[in-house]
C-alpha positions as a printed NumPy array, in Angstrom:
array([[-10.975,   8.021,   7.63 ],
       [ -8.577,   8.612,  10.724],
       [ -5.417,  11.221,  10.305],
       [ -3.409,   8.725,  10.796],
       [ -4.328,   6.828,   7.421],
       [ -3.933,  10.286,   6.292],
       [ -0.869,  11.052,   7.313],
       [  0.542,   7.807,   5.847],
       [ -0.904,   8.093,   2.551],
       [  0.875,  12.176,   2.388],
       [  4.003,  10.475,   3.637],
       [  4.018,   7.789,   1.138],
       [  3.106,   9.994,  -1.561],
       [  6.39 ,  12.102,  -1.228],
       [  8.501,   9.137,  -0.536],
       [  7.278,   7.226,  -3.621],
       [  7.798,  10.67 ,  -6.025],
       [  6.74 ,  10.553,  -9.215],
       [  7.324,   7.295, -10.173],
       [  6.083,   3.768,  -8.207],
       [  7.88 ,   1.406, -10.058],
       [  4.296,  -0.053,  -9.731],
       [  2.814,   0.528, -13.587],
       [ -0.493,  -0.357, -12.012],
       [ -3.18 ,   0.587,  -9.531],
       [ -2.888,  -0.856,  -6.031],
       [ -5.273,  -0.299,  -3.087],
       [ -4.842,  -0.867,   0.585],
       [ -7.971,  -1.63 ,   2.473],
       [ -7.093,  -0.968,   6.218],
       [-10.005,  -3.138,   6.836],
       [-13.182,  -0.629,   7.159],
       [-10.701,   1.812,   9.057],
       [ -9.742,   3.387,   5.44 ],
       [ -7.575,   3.267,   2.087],
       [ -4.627,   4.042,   0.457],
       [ -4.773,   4.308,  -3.323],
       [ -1.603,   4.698,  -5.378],
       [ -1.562,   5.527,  -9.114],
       [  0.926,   4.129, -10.622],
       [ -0.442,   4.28 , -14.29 ],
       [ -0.779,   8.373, -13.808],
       [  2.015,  10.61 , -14.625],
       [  3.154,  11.753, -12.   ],
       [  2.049,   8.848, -10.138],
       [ -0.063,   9.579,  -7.427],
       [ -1.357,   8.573,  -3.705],
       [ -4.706,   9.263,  -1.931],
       [ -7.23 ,   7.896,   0.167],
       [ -9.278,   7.696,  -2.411],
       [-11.894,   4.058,  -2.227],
       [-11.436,   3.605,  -5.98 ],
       [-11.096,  -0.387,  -7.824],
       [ -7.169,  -1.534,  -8.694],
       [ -5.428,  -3.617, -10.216],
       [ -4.61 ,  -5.061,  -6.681],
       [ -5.635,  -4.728,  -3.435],
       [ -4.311,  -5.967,  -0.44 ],
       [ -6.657,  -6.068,   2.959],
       [ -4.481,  -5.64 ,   6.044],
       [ -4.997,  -4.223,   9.455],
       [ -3.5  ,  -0.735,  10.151],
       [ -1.193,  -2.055,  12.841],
       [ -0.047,  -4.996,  10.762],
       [  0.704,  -2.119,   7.961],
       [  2.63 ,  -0.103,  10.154],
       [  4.648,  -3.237,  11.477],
       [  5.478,  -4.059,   7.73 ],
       [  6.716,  -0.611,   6.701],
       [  9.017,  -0.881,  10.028],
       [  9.871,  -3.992,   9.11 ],
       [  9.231,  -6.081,  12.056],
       [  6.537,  -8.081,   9.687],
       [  7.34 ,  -9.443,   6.611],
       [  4.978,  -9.463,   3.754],
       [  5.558, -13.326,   2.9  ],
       [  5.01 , -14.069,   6.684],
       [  2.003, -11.616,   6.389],
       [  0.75 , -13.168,   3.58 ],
       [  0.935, -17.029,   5.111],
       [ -0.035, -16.109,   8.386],
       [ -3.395, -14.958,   6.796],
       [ -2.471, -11.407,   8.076],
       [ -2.653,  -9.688,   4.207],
       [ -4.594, -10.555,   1.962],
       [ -4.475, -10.292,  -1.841],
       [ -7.067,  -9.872,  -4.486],
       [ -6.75 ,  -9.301,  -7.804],
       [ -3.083,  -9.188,  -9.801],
       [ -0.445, -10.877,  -7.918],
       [  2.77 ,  -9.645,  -9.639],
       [  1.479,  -5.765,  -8.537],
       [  1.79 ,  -7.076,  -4.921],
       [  5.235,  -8.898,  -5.247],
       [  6.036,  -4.901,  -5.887],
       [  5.355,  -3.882,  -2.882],
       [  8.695,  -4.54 ,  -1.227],
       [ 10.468,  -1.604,  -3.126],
       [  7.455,   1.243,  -1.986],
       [  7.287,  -0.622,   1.554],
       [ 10.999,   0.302,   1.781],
       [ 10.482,   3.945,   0.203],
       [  8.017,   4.629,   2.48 ],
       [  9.603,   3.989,   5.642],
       [ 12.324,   6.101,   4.426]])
C-alpha cells in the first residue's frame, strides 16, 4: 500500500465527513497498487484502506483516479473507455459524482 493511496483515503475521509450520501459500501481497487474502502452504512461513515467486500467496487488505475477527482476524466467516459470498471451494485457507483466532487475539495 503506497502513501499516496494513503494519503487519499485520509483526505477523502475528512472531505466526505460523517455522512457519504452513499448508504452503502463501495471499494476502490487501484488495481493491485491498493484500496479505498468507504462505509457508508456506519455511523459516522467511514474511509480506510481496508481490502474488505462492498456493495460496489470499481477497479481503476491510480492515475486514472486522480485524473477523475481533478476532473480532467469523466466517470461516464471512464466507464466506456473501459478505463473503470464496475462490479457489483450499479446505482452505488452512479453516487460517486457527489464524493468525487467532495473529495477534490
Amino acid at each position: 500500500m503506497s502513501d499516496e493511496i494513503k494519503n487519499i483515503a485520509e483526505q477523502m475521509g475528512k472531505a466526505i465527513g460523517g455522512n457519504s450520501g452513499l448508504n452503502s459500501t463501495l471499494k476502490f481497487d487501484f488495481e493491485g497498487q491498493g484500496n479505498i474502502y468507504i462505509d457508508g452504512k456506519a455511523t459516522p461513515n467511514t474511509v480506510s484502506t481496508e481490502n474488505k467486500p462492498a456493495d460496489c467496487t470499481i477497479t481503476v488505475s491510480l492515475d486514472n483516479f486522480k485524473k477523475m477527482v481533478a476532473r480532467e476524466l469523466d466517470g461516464t467516459t471512464a466507464f466506456m473507455q473501459g478505463k473503470l470498471k464496475v462490479a457489483g451494485d450499479m446505482s452505488v457507483a452512479m453516487k460517486l459524482g457527489p464524493i468525487l466532487a467532495k473529495a477534490a475539495g
